[in-house]
N, C-alpha and C positions, 0 to 999 in steps of 0.2 A: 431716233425712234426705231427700234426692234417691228418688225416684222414679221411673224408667221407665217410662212407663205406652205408650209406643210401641214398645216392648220386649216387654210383656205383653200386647199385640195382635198382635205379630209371633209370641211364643209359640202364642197360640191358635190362631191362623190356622193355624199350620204342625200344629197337634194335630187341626185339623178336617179339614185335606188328610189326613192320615194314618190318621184316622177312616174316609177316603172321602165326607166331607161338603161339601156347600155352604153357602154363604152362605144360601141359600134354604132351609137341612132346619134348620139353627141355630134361624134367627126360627121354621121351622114349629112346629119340635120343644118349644122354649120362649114359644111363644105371645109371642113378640117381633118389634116391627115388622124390616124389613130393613134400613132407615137406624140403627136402634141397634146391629145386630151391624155394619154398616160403619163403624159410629163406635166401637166397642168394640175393631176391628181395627186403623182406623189409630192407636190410643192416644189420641184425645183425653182429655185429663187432666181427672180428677174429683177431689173431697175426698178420699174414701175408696172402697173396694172396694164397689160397689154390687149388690143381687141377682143383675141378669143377669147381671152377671161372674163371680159367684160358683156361677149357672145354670151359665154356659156351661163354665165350668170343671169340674164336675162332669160334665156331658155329654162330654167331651172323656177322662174317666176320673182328673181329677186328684185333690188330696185339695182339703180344704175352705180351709188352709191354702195350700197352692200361687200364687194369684194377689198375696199379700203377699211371698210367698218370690220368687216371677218378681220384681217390680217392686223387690226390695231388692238384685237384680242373681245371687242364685241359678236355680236349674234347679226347675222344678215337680217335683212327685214324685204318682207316678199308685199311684192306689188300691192298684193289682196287685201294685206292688211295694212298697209300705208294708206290704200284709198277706203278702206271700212274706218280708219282712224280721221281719216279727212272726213267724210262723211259724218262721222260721230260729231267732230268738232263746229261742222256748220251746222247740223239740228243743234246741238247744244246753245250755240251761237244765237240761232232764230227764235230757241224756244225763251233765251233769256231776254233776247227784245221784246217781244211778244207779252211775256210774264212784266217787264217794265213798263209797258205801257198801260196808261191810265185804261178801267174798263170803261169805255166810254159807250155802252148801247144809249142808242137814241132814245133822250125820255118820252119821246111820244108812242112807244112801243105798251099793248097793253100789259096789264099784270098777266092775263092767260099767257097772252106770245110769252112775255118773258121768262116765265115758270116755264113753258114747255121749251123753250129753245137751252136751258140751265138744267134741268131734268135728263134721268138718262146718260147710257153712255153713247156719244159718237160714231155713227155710224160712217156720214157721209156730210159732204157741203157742197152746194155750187151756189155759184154766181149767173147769171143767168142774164144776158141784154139783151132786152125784145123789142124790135122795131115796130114802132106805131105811129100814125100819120102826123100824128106832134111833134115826135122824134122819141128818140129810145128812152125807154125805161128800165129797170135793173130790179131784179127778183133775188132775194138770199132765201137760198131753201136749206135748212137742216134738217137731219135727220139725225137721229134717236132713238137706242133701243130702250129697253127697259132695263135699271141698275143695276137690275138681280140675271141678266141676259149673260151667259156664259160664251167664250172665246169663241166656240163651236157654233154657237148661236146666234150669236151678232156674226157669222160670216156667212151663214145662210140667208140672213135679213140682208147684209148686205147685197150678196147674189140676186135676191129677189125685186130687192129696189133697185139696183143697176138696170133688169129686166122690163122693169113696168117704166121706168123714167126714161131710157132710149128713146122713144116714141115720141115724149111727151115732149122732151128738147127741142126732138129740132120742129113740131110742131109751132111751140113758142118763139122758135124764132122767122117762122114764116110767115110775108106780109097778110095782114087779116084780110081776110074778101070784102072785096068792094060793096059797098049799100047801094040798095037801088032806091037812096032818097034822092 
């Protein structure tokens, strides 16, 4: 298998310009002289992928894999987007669970709740377990703009109910006062 290793110093390079980095913040940053990050750059060709390569590429924000992947004639792939692409992949993952599961609201839910908890877009959810002298009970509170509520709009509602609900939390879950029966 051919190798580029003139390639993968051409990559770095252009990942340190884009950094805002010098040749000089490289060697500082990884306690490396400045004739290796300039031999690193122009590709002089080694056995294998050596520490400071594998430094410098991580400094640069690539993954650990990335300087094999440059030199086998691919595109490095940086941290941000390996974990934005992870992350992509578990919501996707959750939202297909979620979407597969039967709706199962409790039929003993009235028609208003139901309408209004399906109504609207989404604002906010909690769960909610309040201690009472029977033992806990468990509150589902949704929240809900109106359909026609713009991006702008539903994050001021949001802001707003964050504000008024703080209080109200941890109220409910404080032991109720004693009766003086």
């Amino acid at each position: 298998m051919t190798r580029d290793w003139v390639r993968l110093g051409a990559a770095l390079a252009a990942a340190r310009d884009q950094a805002g980095l010098r040749q000089e913040d490289v060697a500082a940053r990884l306690d490396l002289g400045l004739t290796t990050v300039q031999s690193i750059e122009r590709g002089t060709p080694r056995k294998k992928v050596t520490l400071p390569i594998r430094s410098y590429a991580r400094l640069v924000g690539w993954t650990d894999d990335s300087p094999e992947r440059v030199l086998a004639g691919d595109e490095p792939l940086r941290v941000a987007d390996r974990d934005a692409r992870a992350a992509e992949a578990v919501a996707s993952h959750e939202a297909e669970t979620v979407a597969s599961r039967p709706a199962s609201a409790p039929s003993d839910l009235s028609a208003r709740l139901r309408r209004a908890i399906a109504d609207g877009q989404l604002i906010d959810s909690q769960v909610v377990t309040i201690p009472t002298e029977a033992g806990e009970i468990t509150a589902a509170i949704v929240v809900r703009g109106q359909p026609d509520m713009s991006e702008e709009e539903l994050g001021r509602a949001l802001l707003e109910w964050e504000q008024r609900w703080q209080g109200q939390e941890t109220r409910l879950r404080e032991p109720a006062p004693e009766s003086d029966e």
